[in-house]
N, C-alpha and C positions, 0 to 999 in steps of 0.2 A: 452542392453536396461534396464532401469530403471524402479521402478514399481511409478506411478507417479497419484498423485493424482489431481483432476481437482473440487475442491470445491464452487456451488454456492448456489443458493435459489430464487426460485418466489419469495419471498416479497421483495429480492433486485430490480426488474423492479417495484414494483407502487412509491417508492420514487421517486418524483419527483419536481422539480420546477420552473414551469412554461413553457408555450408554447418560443422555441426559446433558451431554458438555452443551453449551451455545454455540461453540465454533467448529461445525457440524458438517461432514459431506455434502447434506441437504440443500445446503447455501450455495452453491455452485449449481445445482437440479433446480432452484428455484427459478435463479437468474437465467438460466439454459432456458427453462419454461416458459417465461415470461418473454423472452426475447423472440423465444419460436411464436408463440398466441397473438404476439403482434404484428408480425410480419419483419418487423429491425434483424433480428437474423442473417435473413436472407439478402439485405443492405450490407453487410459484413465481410472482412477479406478474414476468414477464419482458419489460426495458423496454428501447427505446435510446435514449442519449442526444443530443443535438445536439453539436455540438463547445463547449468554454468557449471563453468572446469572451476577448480580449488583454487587455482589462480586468478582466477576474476570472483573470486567469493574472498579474498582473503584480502583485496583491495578496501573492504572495509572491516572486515574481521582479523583476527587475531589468530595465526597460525596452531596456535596449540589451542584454541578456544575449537576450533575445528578440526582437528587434529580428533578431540577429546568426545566429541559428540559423534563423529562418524564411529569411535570407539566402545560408546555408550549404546549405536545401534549393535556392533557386530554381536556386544555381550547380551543384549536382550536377545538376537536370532537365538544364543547356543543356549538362554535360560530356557526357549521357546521349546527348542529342539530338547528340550530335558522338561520337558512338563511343567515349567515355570511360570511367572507371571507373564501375560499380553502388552503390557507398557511397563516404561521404565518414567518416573517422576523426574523433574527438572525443578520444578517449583512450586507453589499449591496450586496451580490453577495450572500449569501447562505438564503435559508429559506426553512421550512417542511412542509409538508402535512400528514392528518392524519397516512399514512402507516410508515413516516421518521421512528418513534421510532422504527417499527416491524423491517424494514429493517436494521439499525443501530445496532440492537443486533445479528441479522443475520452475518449481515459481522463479526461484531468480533467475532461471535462463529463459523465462516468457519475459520478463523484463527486460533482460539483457537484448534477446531476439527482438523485440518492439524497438529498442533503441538504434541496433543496426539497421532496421527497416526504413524507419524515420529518419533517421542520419543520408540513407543512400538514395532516399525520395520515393521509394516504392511506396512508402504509406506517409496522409497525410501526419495520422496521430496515430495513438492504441491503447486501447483497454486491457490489460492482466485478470483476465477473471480464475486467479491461483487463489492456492490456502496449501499449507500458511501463509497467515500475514505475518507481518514484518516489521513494522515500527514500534516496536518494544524490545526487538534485539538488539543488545547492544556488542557493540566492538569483542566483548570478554565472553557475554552471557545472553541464555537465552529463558525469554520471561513472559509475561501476559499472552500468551496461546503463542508466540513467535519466535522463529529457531534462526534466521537469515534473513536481512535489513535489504528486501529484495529494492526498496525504491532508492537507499544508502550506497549498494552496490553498483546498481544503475548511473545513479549522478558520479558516483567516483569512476565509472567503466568510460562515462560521457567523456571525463574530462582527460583520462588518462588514456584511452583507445583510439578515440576519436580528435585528441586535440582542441576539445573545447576550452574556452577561458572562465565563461561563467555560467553558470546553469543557477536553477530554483527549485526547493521542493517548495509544495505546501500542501500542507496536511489539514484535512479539515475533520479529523476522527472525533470522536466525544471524547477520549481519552487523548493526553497527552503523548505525543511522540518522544517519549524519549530517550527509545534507544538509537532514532534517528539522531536526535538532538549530542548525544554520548558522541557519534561518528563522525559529524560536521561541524560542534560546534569550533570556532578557532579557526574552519578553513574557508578568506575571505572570497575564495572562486565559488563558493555554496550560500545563496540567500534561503534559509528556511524561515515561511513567517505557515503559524497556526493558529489556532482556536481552539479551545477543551474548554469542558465543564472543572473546574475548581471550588472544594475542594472534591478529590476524586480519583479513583486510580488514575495514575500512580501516583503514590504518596507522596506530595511534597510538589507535583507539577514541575515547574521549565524550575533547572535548579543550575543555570549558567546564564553570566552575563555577558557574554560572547554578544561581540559587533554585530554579529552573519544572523543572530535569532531575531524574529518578532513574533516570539509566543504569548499570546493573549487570555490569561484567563477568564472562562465568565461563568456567573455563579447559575445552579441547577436554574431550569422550567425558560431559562433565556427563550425568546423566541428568535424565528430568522430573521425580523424588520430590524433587530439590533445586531442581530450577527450580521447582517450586512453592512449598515452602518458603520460597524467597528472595521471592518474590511475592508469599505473604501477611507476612513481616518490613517488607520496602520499600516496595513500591504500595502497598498495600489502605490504610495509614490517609492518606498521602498521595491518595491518589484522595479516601478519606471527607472529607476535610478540605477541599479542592479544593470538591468539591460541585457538578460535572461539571454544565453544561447540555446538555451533549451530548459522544459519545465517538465519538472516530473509531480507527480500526483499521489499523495498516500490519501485513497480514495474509503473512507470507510464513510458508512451509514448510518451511526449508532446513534447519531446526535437528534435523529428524527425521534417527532414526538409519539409514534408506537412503538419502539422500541423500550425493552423496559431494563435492558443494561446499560440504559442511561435515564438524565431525566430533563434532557433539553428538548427543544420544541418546533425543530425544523419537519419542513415536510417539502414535497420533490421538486417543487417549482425554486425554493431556494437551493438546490442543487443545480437546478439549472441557471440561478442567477450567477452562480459560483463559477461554472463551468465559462458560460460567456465572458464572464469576467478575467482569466484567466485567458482565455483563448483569444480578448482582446490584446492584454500583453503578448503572448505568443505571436501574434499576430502581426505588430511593430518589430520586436525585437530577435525571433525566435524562428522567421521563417512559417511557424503556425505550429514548430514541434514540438507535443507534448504525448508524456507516457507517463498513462493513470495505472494506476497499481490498486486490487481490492486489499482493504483492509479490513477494520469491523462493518457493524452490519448485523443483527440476529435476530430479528423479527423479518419470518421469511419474507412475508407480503410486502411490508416495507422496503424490506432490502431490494428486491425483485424490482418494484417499482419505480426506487431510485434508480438504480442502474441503468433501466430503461431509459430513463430522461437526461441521466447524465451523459448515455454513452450517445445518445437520439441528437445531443446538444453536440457532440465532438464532431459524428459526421453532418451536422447542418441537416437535419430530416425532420 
């Protein structure tokens, strides 16, 4: 058994936007539920974080990029406080409300927090069960539901806090990471290798041919006997070769096949093949430390169920 840390925070549920979004306070209640109904819970070293300072958020962001968005919340409180609109838009699909900022530094300092934890051996791994997610922000901008590149933040926090040499994301979201991809690509201390459905948000998929990527795209209804396939052809000796000090996880769900904001065809036992996989490199190279971060995910049931098996798979239960 692994000693396994399970990281969230109340102000991740008041971000929200709007009645009907998919990327819904809910998702966090489901995954809470399901973990309690099982008993995995109570197997759990269950933490909260502080918020990340401006200064370890800015290690992968852009000073006036955030500068500009804590700005964007203070003017939506004074439109609030004048009878105004409840969100302020960013993009078509994503926009904040007055909590976005509190919650947004939350997630990446459950990140940040899992990374000192696991850094100083108190925990073997950890889970981030935050919202927002994070791998659509990029370095400038914030896009696809994601305001702050909490797992971008993390590996940059790794290498430059703690003195690491080389760390790993891998992201196995249905959608393309690429605001991770914007932050990392070019820096050879960072191996990011992925998977996404292509074509598919976001338009245009992995759009660098940076040394440090193995983004894989595969076309809709894929199932996981080829997504894993493709996993051990691609990653596995890439990661070996890497020789990971540490692995971080942009953990979404979306690529299961009930989920209907996507249309691939995974289901929870290939999470768990992913996860062992994974934790077998951790394993040789890494000490065994690794920090999953939630990402997509919007079919509660599914989501719920994944996480269980994933996070079930980290502490060995």
């Amino acid at each position: 058994m692994k000693k396994t840390g399970y990281f969230t925070h109340p102000d991740c549920r008041k971000h929200e936007m709007g009645r009907g979004h998919p990327e819904c306070p809910e998702r966090l209640d489901a995954i809470d539920d399901r973990l309690r109904a099982t008993g995995l819970r109570d197997s759990l070293e269950r933490l909260e974080a502080d918020p990340a300072s401006l200064t370890d958020i800015e290690l992968a962001h852009g000073r006036m990029y955030v500068a500009g968005l804590r700005g964007l919340s203070d003017v939506l409180r004074e439109e609030i406080e004048a009878g105004g609109p409840t969100h302020t838009q960013v993009d078509p699909d994503t926009s904040l409300n007055i909590h976005t900022w509190d919650a947004a530094l939350r997630a990446a300092g459950a990140a940040l927090a899992a990374t000192d934890a696991v850094m100083a051996g108190d925990l073997d791994n950890a889970f981030c069960a935050v919202r927002p997610p994070g791998h659509h922000a990029c370095r400038d901008s914030a896009m696809g539901f994601c305001f702050f590149n909490n797992v971008a933040i993390a590996a940059k926090y790794a290498l430059e806090r703690h003195g690491l040499k080389r760390v790993a994301i891998v992201d196995f979201d249905v959608h393309h990471g690429n605001g991770t991809e914007d932050i990392v690509a070019g820096d050879e201390r960072i191996l990011m290798v992925s998977f996404y459905q292509h074509p598919f948000y976001p338009v245009g998929g992995s759009k660098s041919n940076a040394a440090n990527l193995v983004n894989l795209p595969v076309p809709a209804y894929t199932r996981g006997m080829d997504v894993r396939e493709l996993i051990e052809m691609a990653w596995m000796h890439r990661l070996e070769a890497h020789r990971p000090e540490m692995i971080f996880i942009s953990a979404g769900f979306d690529a299961h096949r009930d989920d209907d904001l996507g249309q691939m065809g995974l289901v929870e036992q290939d999470y768990v093949w992913m996860t062992h996989r994974i934790m077998d490199v951790a394993r040789r190279h890494a000490k065994g430390r690794i920090v999953s971060c939630l990402e997509g995910g919007y079919n509660l049931g599914a989501l719920a169920r994944s996480v269980e098996e994933h996070v079930r798979a980290m502490a060995e239960l």
